[in-house]
C-alpha positions as a Python dict, from the first residue, in 0.01 Angstrom:
ca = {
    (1, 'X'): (0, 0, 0),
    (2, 'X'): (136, -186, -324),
    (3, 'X'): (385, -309, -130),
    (4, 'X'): (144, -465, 146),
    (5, 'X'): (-60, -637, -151),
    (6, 'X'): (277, -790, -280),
    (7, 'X'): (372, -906, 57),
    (8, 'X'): (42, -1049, 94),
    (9, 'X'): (89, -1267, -239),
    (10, 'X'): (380, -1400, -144),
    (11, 'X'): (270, -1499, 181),
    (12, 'X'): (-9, -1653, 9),
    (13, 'X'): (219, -1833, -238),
    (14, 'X'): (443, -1958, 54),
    (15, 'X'): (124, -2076, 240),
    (16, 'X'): (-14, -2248, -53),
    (17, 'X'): (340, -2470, -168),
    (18, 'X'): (393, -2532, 207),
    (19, 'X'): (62, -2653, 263),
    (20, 'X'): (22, -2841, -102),
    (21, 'X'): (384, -2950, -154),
    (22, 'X'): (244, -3089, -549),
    (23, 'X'): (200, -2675, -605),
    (24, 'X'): (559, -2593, -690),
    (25, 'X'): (657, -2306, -868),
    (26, 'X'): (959, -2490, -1030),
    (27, 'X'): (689, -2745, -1199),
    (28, 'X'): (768, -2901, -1456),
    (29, 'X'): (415, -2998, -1569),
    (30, 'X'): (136, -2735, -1722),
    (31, 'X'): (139, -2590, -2044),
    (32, 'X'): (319, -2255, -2188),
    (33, 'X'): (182, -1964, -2203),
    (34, 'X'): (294, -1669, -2462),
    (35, 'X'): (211, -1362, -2381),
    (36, 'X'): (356, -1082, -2651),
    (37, 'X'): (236, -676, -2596),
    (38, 'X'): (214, -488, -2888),
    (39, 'X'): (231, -116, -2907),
    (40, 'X'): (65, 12, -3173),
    (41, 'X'): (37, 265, -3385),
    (42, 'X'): (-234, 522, -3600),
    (43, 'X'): (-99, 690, -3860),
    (44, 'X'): (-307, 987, -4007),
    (45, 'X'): (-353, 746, -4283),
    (46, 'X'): (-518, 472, -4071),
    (47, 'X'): (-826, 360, -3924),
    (48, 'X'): (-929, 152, -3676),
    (49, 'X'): (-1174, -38, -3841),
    (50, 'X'): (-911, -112, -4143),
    (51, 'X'): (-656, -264, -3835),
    (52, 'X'): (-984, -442, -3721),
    (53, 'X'): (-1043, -578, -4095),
    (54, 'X'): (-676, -686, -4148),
    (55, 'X'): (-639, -872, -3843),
    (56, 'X'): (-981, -1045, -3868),
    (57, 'X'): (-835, -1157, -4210),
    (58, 'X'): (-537, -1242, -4087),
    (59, 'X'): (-706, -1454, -3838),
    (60, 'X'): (-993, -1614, -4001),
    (61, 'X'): (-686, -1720, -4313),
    (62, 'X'): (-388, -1821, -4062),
    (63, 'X'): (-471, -1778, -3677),
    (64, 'X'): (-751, -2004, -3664),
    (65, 'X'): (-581, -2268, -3860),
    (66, 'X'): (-287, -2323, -3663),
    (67, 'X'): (-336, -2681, -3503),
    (68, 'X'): (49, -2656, -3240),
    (69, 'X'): (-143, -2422, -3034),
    (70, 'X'): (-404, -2540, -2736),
    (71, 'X'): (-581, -2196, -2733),
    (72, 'X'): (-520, -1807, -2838),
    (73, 'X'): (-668, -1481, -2717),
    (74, 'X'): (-624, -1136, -2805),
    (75, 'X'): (-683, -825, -2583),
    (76, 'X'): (-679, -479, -2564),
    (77, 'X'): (-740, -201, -2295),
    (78, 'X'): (-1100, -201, -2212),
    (79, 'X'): (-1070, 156, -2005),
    (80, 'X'): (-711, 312, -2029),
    (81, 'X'): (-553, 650, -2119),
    (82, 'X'): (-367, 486, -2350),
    (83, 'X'): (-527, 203, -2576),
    (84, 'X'): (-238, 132, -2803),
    (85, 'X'): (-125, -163, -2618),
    (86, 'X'): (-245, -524, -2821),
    (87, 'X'): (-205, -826, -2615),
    (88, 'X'): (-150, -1194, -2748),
    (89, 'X'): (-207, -1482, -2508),
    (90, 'X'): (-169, -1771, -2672),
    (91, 'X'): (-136, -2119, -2495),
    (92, 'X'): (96, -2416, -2606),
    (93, 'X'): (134, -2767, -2474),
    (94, 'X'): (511, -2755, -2523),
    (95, 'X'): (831, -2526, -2563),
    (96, 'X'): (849, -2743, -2931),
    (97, 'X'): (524, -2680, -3003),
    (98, 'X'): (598, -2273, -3024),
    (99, 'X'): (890, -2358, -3319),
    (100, 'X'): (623, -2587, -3444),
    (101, 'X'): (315, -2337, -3466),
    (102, 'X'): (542, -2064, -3641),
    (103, 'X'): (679, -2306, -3890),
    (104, 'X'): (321, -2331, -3962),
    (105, 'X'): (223, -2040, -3993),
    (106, 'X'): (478, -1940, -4256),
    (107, 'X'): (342, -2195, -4430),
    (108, 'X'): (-27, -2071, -4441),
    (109, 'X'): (54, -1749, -4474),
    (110, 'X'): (258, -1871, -4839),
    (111, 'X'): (-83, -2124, -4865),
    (112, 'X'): (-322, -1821, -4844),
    (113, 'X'): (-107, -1545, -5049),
    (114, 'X'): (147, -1757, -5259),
    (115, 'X'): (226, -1428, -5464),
    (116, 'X'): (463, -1252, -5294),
    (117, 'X'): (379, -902, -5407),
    (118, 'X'): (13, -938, -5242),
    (119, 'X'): (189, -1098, -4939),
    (120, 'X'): (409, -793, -4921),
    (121, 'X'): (93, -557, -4997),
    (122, 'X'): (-92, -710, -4716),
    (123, 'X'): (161, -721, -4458),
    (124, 'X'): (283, -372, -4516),
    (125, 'X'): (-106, -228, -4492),
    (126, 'X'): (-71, -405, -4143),
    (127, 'X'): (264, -301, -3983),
    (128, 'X'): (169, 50, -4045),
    (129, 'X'): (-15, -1, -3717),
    (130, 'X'): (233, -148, -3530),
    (131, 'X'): (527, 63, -3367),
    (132, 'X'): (758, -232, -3394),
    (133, 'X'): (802, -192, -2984),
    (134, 'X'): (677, -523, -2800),
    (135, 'X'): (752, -767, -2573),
    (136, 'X'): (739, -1123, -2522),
    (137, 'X'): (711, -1327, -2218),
    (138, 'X'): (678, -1712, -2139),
    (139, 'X'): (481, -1846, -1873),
    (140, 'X'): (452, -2209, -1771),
    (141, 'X'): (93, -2264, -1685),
    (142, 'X'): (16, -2349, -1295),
    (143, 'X'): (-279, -2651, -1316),
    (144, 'X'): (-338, -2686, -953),
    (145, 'X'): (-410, -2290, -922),
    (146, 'X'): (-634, -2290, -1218),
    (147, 'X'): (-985, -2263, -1273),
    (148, 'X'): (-1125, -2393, -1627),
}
């Protein structure tokens, strides 16, 4: 069956460049998309609602300040046997802009907690969730197959 449903796709796919020649998968216009999977982790010391708190921080302080990037989501498994996968999806308008946007970030992040020992404190409370296992893919963004 899985292999019907791919088969499908790719029919589809063919269909769709042959028909709309402008659709090419080798396009060279769109913007990035990174998508990185975390796997975390609870320790018998953690909570959930302390990861929650941290991140939000983390956000509200650095994320949401970050002007190289077009747009950023985060999810996580809505129904799953196993919810310890944390998904970033965050959207760029160029390969430079990625280099950019974690230049900046460093920066905040020495803006918002110029000691270092309370950098240090922070960051450790928050890689106690993660398992240090992730991965990191980069997509360029389709516009003709999109829907905003």
């Amino acid at each position: 069956m899985k292999s019907c449903k791919f088969f499908g796709i790719a029919l589809l796919m063919a269909v769709i460049t042959e028909v709309y020649p402008s659709v090419s998968l080798a396009q060279t216009t769109g913007n990035i998309l990174v998508i990185t999977t975390h796997k975390l982790s609870f320790p018998m010391d953690g909570r959930r609602s302390e990861l929650d708190s941290l991140v939000t921080e983390w956000w509200q302080k650095v994320g949401s300040k970050v002007t190289h990037c077009v747009s950023a989501k985060v999810a996580v498994h809505y129904y799953s046997d196993d919810s310890r996968d944390w998904v970033e999806m965050i959207e760029y308008k160029s390969l430079a802009d990625i280099e950019a946007a974690d230049k900046e970030i460093d920066e905040l992040e020495k803006k918002v907690w110029p000691d270092k020992a309370q950098a240090r404190s922070f960051f450790m409370k928050i890689r106690k969730y993660y398992t240090g296992q992730h991965s990191d893919q980069i997509f360029r963004i389709l516009p003709a197959l999109g829907k905003q």
